[in-house]
C-alpha positions as CSV (number, residue, x, y, z in Angstrom):
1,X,48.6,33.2,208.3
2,X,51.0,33.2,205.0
3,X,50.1,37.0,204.6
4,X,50.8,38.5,207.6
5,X,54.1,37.1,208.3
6,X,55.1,37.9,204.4
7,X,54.5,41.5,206.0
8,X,56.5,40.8,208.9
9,X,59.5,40.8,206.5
10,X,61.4,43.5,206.2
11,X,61.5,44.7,201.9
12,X,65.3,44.6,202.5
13,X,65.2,41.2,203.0
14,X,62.9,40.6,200.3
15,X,65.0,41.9,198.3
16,X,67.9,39.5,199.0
17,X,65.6,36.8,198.9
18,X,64.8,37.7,195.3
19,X,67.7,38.2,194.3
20,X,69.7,35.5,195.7
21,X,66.9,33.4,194.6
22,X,67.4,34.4,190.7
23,X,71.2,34.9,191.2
24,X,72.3,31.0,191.2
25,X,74.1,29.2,188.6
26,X,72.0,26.9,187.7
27,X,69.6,30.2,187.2
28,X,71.9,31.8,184.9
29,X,70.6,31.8,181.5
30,X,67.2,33.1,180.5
31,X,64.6,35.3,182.0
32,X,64.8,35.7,186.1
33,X,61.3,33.4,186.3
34,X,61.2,33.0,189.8
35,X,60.3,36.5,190.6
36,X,56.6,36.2,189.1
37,X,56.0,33.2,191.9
38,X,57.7,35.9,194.4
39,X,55.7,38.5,193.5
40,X,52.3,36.2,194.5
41,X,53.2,35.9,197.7
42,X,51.4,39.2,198.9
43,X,50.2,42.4,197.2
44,X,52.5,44.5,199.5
45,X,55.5,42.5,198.7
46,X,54.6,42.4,194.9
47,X,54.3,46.5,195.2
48,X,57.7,46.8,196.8
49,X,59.6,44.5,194.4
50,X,57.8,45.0,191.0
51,X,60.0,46.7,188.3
52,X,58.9,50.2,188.4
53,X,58.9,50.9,192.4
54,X,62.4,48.9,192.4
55,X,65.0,49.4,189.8
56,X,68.0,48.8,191.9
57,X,66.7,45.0,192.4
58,X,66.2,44.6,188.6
59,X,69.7,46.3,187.7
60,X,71.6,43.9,190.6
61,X,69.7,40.7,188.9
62,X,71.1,42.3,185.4
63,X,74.6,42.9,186.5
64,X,74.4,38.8,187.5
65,X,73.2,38.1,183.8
66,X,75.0,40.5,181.6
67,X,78.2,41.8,180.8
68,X,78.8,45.3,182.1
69,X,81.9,46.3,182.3
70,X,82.7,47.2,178.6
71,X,79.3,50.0,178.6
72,X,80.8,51.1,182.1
73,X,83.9,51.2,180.5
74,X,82.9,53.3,177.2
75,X,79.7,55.2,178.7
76,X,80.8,55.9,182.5
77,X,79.0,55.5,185.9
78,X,76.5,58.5,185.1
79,X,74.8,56.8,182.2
80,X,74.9,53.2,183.1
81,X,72.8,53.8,186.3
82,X,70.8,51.3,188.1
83,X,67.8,52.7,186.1
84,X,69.6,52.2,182.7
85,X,70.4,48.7,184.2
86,X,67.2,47.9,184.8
87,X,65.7,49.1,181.2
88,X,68.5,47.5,179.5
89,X,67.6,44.0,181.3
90,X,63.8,44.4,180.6
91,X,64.8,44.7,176.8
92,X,67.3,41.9,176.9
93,X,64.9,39.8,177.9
94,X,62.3,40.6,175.5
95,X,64.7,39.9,172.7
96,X,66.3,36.9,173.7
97,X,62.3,35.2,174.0
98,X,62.1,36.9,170.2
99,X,65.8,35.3,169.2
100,X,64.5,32.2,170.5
101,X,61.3,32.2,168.3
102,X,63.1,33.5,165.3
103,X,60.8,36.5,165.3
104,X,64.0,39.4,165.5
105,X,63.2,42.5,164.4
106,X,66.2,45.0,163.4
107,X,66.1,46.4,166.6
108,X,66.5,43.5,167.9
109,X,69.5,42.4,165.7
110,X,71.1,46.0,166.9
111,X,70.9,44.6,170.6
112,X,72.0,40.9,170.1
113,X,75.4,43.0,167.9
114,X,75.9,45.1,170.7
115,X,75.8,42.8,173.2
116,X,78.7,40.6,171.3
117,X,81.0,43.6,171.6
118,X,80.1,44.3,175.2
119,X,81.0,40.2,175.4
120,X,83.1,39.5,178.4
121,X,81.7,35.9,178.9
122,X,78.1,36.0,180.0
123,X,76.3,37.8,176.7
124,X,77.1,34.9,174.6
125,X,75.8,32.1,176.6
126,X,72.7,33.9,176.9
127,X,72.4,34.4,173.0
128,X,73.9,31.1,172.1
129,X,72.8,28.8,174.8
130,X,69.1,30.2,176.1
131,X,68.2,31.9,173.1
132,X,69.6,29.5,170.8
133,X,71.3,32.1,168.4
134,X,73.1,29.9,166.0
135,X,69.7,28.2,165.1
136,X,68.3,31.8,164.3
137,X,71.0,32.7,162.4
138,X,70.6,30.1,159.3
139,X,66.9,30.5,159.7
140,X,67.0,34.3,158.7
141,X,70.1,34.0,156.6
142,X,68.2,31.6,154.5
143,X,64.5,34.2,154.4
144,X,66.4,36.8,153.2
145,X,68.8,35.2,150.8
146,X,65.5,33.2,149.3
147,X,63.4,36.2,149.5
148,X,62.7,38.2,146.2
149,X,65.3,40.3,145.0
150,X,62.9,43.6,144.9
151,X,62.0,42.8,148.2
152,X,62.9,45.2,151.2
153,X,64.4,42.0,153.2
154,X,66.5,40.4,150.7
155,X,69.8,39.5,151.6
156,X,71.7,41.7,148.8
157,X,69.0,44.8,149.6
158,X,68.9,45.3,153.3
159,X,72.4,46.6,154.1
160,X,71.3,46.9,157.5
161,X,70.4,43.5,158.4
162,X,72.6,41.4,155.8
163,X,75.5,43.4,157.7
164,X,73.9,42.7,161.0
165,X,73.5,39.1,161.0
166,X,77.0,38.7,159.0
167,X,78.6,40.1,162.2
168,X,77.0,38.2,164.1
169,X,77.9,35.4,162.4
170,X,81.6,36.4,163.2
171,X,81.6,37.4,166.7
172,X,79.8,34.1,168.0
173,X,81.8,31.3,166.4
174,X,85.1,30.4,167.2
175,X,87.5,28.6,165.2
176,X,86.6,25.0,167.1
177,X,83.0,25.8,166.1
178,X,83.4,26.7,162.2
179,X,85.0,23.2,162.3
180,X,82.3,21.5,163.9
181,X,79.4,23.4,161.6
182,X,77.0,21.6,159.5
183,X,79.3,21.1,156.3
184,X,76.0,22.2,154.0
185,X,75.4,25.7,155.8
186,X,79.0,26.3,156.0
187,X,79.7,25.3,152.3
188,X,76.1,27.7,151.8
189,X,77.5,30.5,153.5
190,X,80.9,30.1,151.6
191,X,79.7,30.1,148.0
192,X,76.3,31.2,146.6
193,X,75.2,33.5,149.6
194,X,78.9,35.1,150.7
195,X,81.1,34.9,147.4
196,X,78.7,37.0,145.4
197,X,78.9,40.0,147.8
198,X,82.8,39.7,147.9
199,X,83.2,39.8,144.5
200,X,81.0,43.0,144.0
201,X,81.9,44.4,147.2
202,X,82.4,47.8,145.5
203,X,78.2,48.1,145.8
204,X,78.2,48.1,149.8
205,X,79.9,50.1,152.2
206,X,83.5,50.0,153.3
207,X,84.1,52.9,154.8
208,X,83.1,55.1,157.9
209,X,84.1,58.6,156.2
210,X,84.2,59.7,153.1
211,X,87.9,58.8,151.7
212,X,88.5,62.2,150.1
213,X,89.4,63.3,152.9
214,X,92.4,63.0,155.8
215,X,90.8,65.9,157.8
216,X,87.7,66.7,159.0
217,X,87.2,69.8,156.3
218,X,84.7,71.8,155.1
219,X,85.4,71.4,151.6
220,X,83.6,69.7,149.2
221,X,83.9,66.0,149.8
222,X,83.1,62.6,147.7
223,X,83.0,59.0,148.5
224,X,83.3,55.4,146.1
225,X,81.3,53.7,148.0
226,X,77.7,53.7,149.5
227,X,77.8,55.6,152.6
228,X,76.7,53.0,156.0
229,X,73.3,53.1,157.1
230,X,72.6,54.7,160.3
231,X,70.8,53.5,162.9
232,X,68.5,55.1,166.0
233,X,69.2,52.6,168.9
234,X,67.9,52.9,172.2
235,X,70.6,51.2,174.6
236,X,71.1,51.1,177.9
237,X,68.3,54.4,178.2
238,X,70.5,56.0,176.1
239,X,69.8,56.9,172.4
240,X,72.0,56.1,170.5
241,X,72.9,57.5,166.6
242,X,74.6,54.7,164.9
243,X,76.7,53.3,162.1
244,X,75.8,50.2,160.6
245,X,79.2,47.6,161.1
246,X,80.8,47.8,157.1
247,X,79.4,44.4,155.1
248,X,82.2,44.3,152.9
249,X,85.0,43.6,155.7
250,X,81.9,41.4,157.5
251,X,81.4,38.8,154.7
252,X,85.4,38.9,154.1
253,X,85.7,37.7,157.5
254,X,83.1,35.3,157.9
255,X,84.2,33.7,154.4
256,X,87.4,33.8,155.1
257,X,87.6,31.9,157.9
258,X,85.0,28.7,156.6
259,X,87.3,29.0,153.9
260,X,89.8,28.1,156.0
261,X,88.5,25.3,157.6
262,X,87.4,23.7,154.3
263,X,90.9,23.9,153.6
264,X,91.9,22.1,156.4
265,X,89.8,19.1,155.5
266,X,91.2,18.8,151.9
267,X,94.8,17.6,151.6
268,X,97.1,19.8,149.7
269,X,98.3,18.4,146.4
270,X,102.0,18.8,145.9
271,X,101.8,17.6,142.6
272,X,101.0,20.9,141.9
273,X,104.5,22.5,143.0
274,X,106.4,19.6,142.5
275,X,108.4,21.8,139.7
276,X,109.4,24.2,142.5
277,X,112.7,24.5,144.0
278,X,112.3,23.4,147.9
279,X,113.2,26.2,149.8
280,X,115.5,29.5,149.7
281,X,118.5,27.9,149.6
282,X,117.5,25.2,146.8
283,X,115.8,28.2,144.8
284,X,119.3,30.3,145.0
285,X,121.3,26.8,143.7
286,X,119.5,26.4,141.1
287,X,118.9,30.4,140.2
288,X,115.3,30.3,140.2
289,X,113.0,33.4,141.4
290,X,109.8,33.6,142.4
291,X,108.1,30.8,145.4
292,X,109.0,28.1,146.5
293,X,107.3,24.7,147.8
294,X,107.9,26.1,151.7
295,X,106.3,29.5,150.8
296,X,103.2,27.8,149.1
297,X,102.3,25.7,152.3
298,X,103.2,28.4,154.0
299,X,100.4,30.6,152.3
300,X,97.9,27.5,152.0
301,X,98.3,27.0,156.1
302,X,97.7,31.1,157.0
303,X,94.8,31.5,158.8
304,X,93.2,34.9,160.1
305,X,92.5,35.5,164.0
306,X,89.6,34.0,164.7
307,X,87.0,34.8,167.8
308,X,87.4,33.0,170.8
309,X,84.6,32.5,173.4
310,X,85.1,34.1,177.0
311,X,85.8,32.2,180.6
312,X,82.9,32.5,182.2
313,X,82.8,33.6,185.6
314,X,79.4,34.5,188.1
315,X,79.5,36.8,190.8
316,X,76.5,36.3,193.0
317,X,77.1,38.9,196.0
318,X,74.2,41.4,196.2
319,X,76.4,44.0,198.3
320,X,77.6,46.4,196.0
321,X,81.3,46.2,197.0
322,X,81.7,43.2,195.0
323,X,82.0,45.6,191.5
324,X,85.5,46.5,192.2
325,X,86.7,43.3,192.5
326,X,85.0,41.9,189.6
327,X,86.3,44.4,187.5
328,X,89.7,43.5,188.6
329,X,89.3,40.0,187.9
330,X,87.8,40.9,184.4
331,X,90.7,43.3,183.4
332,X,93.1,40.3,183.8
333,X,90.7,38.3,181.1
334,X,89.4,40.8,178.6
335,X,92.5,42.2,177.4
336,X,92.1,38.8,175.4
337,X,89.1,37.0,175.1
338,X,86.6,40.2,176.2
339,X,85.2,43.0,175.2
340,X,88.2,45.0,174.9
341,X,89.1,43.4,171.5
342,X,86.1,45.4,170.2
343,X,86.6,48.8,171.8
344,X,87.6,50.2,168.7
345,X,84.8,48.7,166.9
346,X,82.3,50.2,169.1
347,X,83.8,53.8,169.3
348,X,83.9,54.1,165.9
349,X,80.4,52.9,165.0
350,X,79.1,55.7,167.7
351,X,81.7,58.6,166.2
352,X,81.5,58.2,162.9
353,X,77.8,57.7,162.6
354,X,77.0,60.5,160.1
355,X,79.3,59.1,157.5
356,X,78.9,62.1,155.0
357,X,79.3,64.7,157.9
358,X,82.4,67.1,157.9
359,X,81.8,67.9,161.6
360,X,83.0,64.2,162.7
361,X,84.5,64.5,166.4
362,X,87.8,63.7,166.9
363,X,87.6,60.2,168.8
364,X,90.9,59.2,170.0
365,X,89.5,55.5,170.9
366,X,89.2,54.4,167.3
367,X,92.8,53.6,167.1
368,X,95.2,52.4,169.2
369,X,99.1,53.5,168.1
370,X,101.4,50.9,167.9
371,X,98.9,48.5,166.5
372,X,100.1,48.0,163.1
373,X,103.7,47.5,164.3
374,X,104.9,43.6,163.4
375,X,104.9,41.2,160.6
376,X,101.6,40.9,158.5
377,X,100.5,37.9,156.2
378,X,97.4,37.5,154.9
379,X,96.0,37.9,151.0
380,X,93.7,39.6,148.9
381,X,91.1,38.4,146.5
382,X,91.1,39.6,143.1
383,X,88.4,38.6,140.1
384,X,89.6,38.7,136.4
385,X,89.0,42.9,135.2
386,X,86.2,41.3,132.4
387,X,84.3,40.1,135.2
388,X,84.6,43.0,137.2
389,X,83.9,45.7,134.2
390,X,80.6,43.1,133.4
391,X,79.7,43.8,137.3
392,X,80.4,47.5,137.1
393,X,78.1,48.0,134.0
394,X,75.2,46.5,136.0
395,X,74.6,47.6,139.5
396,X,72.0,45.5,140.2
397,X,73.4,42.4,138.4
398,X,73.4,39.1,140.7
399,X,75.4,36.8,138.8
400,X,74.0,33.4,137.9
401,X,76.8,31.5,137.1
402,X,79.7,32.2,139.8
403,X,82.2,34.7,138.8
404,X,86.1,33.5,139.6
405,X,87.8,34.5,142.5
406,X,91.6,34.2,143.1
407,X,93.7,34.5,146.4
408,X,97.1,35.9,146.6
409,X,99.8,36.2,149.0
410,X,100.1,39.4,151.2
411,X,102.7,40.1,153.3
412,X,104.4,42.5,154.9
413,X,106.5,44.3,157.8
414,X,105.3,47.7,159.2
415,X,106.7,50.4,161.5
416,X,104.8,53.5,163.0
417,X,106.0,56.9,163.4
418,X,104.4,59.6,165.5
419,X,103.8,63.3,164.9
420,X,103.4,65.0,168.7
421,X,102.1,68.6,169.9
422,X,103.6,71.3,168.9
423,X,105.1,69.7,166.1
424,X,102.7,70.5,162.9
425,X,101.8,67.0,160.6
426,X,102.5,67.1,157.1
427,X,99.9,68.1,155.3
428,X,97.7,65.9,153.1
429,X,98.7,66.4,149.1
430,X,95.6,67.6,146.9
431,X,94.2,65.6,143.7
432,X,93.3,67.3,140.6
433,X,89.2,66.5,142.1
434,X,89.2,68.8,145.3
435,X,90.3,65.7,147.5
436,X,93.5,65.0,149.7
437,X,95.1,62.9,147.2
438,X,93.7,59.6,148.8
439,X,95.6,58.0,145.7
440,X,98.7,59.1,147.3
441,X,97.8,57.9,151.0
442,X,97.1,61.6,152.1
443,X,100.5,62.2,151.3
444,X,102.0,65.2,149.4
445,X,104.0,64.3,146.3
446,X,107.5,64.5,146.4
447,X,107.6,63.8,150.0
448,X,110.8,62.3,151.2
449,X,111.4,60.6,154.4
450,X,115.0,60.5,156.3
451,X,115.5,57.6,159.2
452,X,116.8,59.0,162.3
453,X,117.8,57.7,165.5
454,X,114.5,56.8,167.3
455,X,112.7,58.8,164.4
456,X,111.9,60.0,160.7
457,X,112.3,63.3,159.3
458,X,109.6,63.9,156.4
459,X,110.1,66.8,154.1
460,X,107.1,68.5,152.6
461,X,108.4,69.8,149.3
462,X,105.0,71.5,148.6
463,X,105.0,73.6,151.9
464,X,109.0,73.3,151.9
465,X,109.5,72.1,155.6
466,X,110.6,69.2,157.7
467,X,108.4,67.5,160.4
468,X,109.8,65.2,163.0
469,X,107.9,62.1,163.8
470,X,108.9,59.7,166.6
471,X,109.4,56.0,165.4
472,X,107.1,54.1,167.4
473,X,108.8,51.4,169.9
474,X,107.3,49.1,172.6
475,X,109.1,49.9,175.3
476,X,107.7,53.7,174.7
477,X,104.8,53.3,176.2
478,X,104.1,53.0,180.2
479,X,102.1,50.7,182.1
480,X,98.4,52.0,183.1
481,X,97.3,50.4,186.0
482,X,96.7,53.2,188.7
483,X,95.0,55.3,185.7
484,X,92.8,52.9,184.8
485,X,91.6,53.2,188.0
486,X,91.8,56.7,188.8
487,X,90.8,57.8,184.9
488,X,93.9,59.8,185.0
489,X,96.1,59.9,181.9
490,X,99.6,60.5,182.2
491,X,101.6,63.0,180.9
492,X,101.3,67.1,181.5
493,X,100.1,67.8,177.9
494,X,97.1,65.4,178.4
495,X,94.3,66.5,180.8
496,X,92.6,64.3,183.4
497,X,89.8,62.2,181.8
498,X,86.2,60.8,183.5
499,X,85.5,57.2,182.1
500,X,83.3,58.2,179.4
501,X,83.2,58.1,175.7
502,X,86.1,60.4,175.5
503,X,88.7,58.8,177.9
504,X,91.9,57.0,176.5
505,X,91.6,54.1,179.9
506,X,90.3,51.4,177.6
507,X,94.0,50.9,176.5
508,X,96.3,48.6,178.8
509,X,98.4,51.0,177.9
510,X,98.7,54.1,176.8
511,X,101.4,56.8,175.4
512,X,102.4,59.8,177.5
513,X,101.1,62.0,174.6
514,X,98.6,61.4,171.7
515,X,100.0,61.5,168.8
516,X,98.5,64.4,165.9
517,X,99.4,62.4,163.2
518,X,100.5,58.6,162.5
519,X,102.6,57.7,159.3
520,X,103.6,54.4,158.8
521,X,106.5,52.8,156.3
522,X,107.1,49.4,156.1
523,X,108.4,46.7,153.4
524,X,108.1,43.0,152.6
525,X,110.8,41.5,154.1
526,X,113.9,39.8,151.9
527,X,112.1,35.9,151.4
528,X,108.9,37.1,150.9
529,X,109.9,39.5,148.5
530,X,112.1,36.6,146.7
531,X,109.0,34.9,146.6
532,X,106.1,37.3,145.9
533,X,107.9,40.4,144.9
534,X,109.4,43.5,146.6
535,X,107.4,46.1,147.8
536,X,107.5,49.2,149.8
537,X,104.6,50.8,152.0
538,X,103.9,53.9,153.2
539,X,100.6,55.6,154.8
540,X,98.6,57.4,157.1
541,X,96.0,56.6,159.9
542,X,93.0,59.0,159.7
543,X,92.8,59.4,163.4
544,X,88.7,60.4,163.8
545,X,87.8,57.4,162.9
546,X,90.5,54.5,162.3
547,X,91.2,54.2,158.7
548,X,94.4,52.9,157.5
549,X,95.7,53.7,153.7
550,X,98.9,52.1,152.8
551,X,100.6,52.9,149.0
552,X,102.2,50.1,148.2
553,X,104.8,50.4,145.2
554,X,107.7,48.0,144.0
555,X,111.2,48.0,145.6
556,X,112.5,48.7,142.1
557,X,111.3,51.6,140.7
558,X,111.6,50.0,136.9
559,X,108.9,47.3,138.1
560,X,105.9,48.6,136.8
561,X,104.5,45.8,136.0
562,X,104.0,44.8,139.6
563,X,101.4,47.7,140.2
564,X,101.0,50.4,142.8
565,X,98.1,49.2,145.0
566,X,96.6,51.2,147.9
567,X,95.2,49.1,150.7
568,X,92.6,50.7,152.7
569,X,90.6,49.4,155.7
570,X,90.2,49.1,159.2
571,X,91.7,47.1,162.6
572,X,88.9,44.3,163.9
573,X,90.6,42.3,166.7
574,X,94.2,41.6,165.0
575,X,92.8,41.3,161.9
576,X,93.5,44.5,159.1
577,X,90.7,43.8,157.0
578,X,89.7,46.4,153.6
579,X,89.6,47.0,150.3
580,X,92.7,47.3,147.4
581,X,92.3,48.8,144.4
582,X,94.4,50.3,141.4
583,X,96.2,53.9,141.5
584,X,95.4,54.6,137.4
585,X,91.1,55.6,137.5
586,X,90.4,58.6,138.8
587,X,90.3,58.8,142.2
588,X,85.9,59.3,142.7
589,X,85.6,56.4,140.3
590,X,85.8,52.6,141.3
591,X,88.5,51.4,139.9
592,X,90.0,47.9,139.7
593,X,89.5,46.8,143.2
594,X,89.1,43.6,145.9
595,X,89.1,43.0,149.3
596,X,91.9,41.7,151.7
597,X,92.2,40.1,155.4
598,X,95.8,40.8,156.5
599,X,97.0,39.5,160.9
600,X,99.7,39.5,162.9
């Protein structure tokens, strides 16, 4: 009797049935089990709800489980299909059951990394609460820091991976979990396993692009770093040509902020800047320059922007319909704790993935303008120049005793100013080695900048002309509601844009115009220079693929002694995270160098 009346059913039904059936809360996490018990009811039933005869079934039961709307968002309706759903939920499953018996290949690592920047909620609690992610984390950290060094899976070796897992380790722990972390794999992480590829980070790759080079050029082109492994990744039916997340800014993160929280355990010891004048006013009485006791606490209680996890929130309705209002209700959330924090993380991986090419495409989502505007403090690490010569003379030297690292003060104000069609940027000045002067931020020498109302004038001395760039301001830019929507941009010299990988709608909002070119000038401000020294910035964003270079150089030109440091690196959430080094070595060479972690 069972069969027959199975039969009766119409397959429509069914298919609410096993949907509705795997689409409960309390069926959230994990594989959709109950199907296989479905599936046994009848052979007709199993043929019209098994995976291959019924993809829109499998993609619905994926759109319950996963986050979708930051691939819809950067790929577009043609490519995330219910096909593409239905592959990409196959997959996920596989690898969360392989996460689960710590048995990830690198594949597998690829998917788990881009499902934390596709995070809107649901992705993480199905890493980190079903598949039990933290618990594979230490266990592979550990077999490939342990494993031989020749080996092809050691933790200093395999770029790939190490980098991998070390942003992984970033994007799934918040601040409230570092705290909570066993104190012997945070204090693991911290020291023998982290510190040693900060303080050679000169041997792993920083950069998406060769740093020669402002301009996508055909000219000869060199690099100081390792160029970032590439990666073939089939996602969402799509495959995919791939960067490889830079280690250096990776393992500055992840140290950084266990460091952090170690320091929040330890009391501070003002016995140490007892001597100290108080504050400003107390430093002025007594004619004393330099820090005082409220700048050091100050610096000693910065701490970086850390990851936050996502409200979740479970949409159940099988009816199509109910996409549009889920994506409205996750536009409210994940302008700040989703996937949108990560947009430009994800563009630039899938731009810039030939990181030697000259043919790069312009990809306008890699920056956003206006984010560097504001006040910056963070620090930058710095070992002694013996150590760092020792570690320069042996490429392949691990150190066995740990090599001295120091933290100093950062800090500074920056402005943006915007070069806009027809206008011609300045163009980048040339080094005596064939580059664009990275030395000099891409800049020309001699160039001089004039503020005027609402705007800067540079003068190219070189080329002998002025260029007009629009100061950057807040209240420039219009709200994007209707074109997020719509995929319209705004703004006659910009033409309307689909939501693919090309579209400017994963900005709230957006400028009128896209700027050609991006300088930016800035300066520490008047107590922070009291304290740590006056400086003055100027750079360039390289818009194809993100990268900030700032020249910094003392107020007072007699100063030497206070250096001129370029700062190079790139925007991960509110966090400007790179690499400074020394304007004296050549240019090609490595040079006197460390990393730095600089937020809002």
């Amino acid at each position: 009797m069972t069969e027959p009346i199975a039969e009766m059913i119409p397959i429509e039904l069914w298919e609410r049935i096993v949907y509705y059936t795997n689409a409960r809360e309390d069926a959230f996490k994990g594989p959709p089990s109950d199907i296989v018990n479905i599936c046994l009811v009848c052979s007709t039933l199993n043929r019209a709800i098994n995976f291959h005869d019924n993809p829109s079934l499998y993609a619905r039961i994926f759109r319950f489980k996963f986050d979708y709307h930051a691939p819809l968002r950067r790929f577009g309706r043609n490519r995330l299909n219910t096909r593409s759903m239905a592959l990409e939920l196959k997959k996920r499953i596989i690898v969360l059951k392989q996460v689960r018996r710590k048995e990830c290949s690198t594949q597998d690592l690829w998917t788990c990394y881009l499902m934390m920047l596709e995070n809107d909620g649901k992705n993480e609690r199905q890493l980190i609460e079903w598949a039990h992610l933290y618990g594979y984390l230490k266990h592979e950290t550990c077999l490939r820091f342990e494993a031989n060094l020749n080996s092809t899976s050691n933790w200093f070796k395999n770029i790939e991976a190490t980098s991998l897992l070390l942003w992984l380790w970033w994007l799934t722990f918040s601040r409230d979990d570092v705290r909570i972390e066993n104190p012997h794999v945070r204090d693991s992480l911290v020291y023998p396993l982290l510190h040693n590829l900060i303080v050679a980070s000169f041997r792993y790759p920083s950069f998406y692009g060769p740093e020669s080079h402002l301009q996508v050029s055909s000219s000869e082109f060199w690099s100081s770093t390792p160029p970032t492994p590439v990666a073939h990744v089939n996602h969402f039916a799509n495959k995919l040509r791939i960067a490889t997340p830079l280690l250096s800014a990776g393992s500055l993160l992840v140290w950084t902020v266990r460091l952090e929280t170690i320091r929040e355990n330890v009391a501070f010891d003002r016995n140490f800047i007892s001597s100290l004048p108080l504050d400003r006013e107390a430093a002025i009485a007594r004619r004393i320059v330099g820090p005082t006791q409220t700048n050091v606490l100050k610096f000693h209680a910065a701490q970086i922007q850390a990851p936050t996890h996502c409200p979740l929130a479970l949409f159940t309705s099988f009816d199509d319909e109910i996409l549009d209002d889920e994506c409205r209700v996750y536009e409210k959330t994940s302008l700040v704790y989703g996937a949108r924090r990560y947009d430009q993380d994800w563009y630039r991986s899938v731009a810039c993935s030939d990181s030697l090419s000259i043919s790069t495409p312009l990809n306008h989502n890699t920056y956003r303008p206006g984010a560097l505007l504001g006040d910056w403090e963070g620090f930058f690490v710095q070992t002694s120049l013996e150590d760092h010569i020792v570690l320069l003379d042996d490429h392949d030297r691990i150190p066995s005793e740990p090599i001295s690292l120091y933290r100093h003060p950062l800090y500074f104000t920056l402005r943006e100013h915007h070069c806009f069609h027809p206008n011609v940027p300045i163009a980048p000045g040339n080094d005596c080695i064939g580059g664009q002067d990275v030395l000099n931020a891409w800049l020309p020498q001699g160039l001089t900048l004039k503020q005027c109302e609402n705007e800067i004038e540079a003068f190219d001395p070189v080329a002998n002309r002025n260029v007009r760039y629009q100061t950057f301001r807040p209240e420039g830019l219009v709200e994007t509601k209707e074109c997020l929507q719509s995929g319209k941009v705004p703004g006659s010299s910009r033409k309307s844009l689909g939501a693919n990988e090309n579209s400017t709608n994963n900005f709230p909002y957006i400028e009128k115009e896209w700027p050609n070119d991006i300088l930016v000038t800035g300066k520490t401000s008047e107590e922070v220079g009291a304290a740590w020294g006056h400086y003055v910035f100027i750079g360039r964003v390289r818009l194809w693929d993100g990268l900030i270079i700032l020249l910094r150089t003392p107020r007072d030109s007699t100063r030497s002694d206070l250096g001129r440091w370029l700062f190079r690196g790139y925007l991960h959430d509110h966090n400007l995270v790179g690499h400074w080094r020394e304007t004296s070595t050549s240019p090609n060479r490595i040079g006197y160098q460390g990393g730095f972690v600089a937020h809002k």
